[in-house]
C-alpha positions in Angstrom: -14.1 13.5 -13.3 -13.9 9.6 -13.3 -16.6 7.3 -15.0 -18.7 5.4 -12.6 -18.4 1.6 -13.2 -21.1 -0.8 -12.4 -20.7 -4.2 -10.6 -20.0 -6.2 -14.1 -17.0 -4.0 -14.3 -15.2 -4.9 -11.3 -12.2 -7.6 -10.7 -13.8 -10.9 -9.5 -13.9 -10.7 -5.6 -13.7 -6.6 -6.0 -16.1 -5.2 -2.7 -19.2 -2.7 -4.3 -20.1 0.3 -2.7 -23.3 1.9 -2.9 -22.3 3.6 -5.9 -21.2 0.4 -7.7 -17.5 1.7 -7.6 -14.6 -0.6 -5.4 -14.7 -0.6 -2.5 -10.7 -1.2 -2.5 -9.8 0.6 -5.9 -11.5 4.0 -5.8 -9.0 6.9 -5.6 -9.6 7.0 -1.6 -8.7 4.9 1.1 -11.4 3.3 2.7 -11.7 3.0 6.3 -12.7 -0.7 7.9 -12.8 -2.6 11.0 -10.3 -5.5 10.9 -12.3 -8.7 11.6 -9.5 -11.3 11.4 -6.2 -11.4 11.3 -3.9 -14.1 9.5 -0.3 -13.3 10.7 1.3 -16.1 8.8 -0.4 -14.6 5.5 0.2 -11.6 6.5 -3.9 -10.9 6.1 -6.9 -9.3 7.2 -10.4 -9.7 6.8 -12.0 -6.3 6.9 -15.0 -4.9 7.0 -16.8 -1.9 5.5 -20.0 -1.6 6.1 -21.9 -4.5 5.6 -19.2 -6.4 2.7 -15.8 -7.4 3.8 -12.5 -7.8 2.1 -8.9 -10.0 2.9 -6.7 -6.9 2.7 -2.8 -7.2 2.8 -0.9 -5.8 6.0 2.5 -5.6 4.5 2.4 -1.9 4.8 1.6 -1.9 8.8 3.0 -3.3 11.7 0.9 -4.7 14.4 -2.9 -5.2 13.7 -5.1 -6.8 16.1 -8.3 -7.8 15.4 -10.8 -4.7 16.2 -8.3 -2.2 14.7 -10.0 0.4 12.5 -7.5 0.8 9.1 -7.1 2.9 5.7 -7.5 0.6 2.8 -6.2 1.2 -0.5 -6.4 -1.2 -3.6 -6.4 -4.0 -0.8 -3.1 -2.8 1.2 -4.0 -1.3 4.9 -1.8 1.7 4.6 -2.5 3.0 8.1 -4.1 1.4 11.6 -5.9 4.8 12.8 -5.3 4.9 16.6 -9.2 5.2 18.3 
């Protein structure tokens, strides 16, 4: 069973959950709602919950803003069709 790590713990600019755990870099993917979407960067700004995220979209083709995705260690690894 993994150690819970608090808040001081996490990489600068890391998301918190409710458990104090990443929001990106927990063993699940995490679904969000993209916000914003940066096609030259190749970004997102996602949300889950109420704390947000820029995620990378090199892993899936054509997000639009609204799209709900699985997040990984900041990669959206799927756009979940809705």
């Amino acid at each position: 069973m993994r150690k819970a790590r608090g808040a001081s713990d996490l990489p600068d600019g890391c998301a918190t959950d409710q458990a104090s755990d990443c929001a990106l870099c927990h063993d699940a993917a995490v679904m969000g709602i993209a916000l914003d979407v940066d096609r030259l960067k190749q970004t997102a700004v996602v949300r889950f919950g109420s704390d947000t995220a820029v995620v990378a979209l090199d892993l899936v083709d054509a997000v639009y803003t609204g799209d709900t995705l699985l997040v990984h260690q900041g990669f959206a690894v799927a756009r979940l069709e809705t």
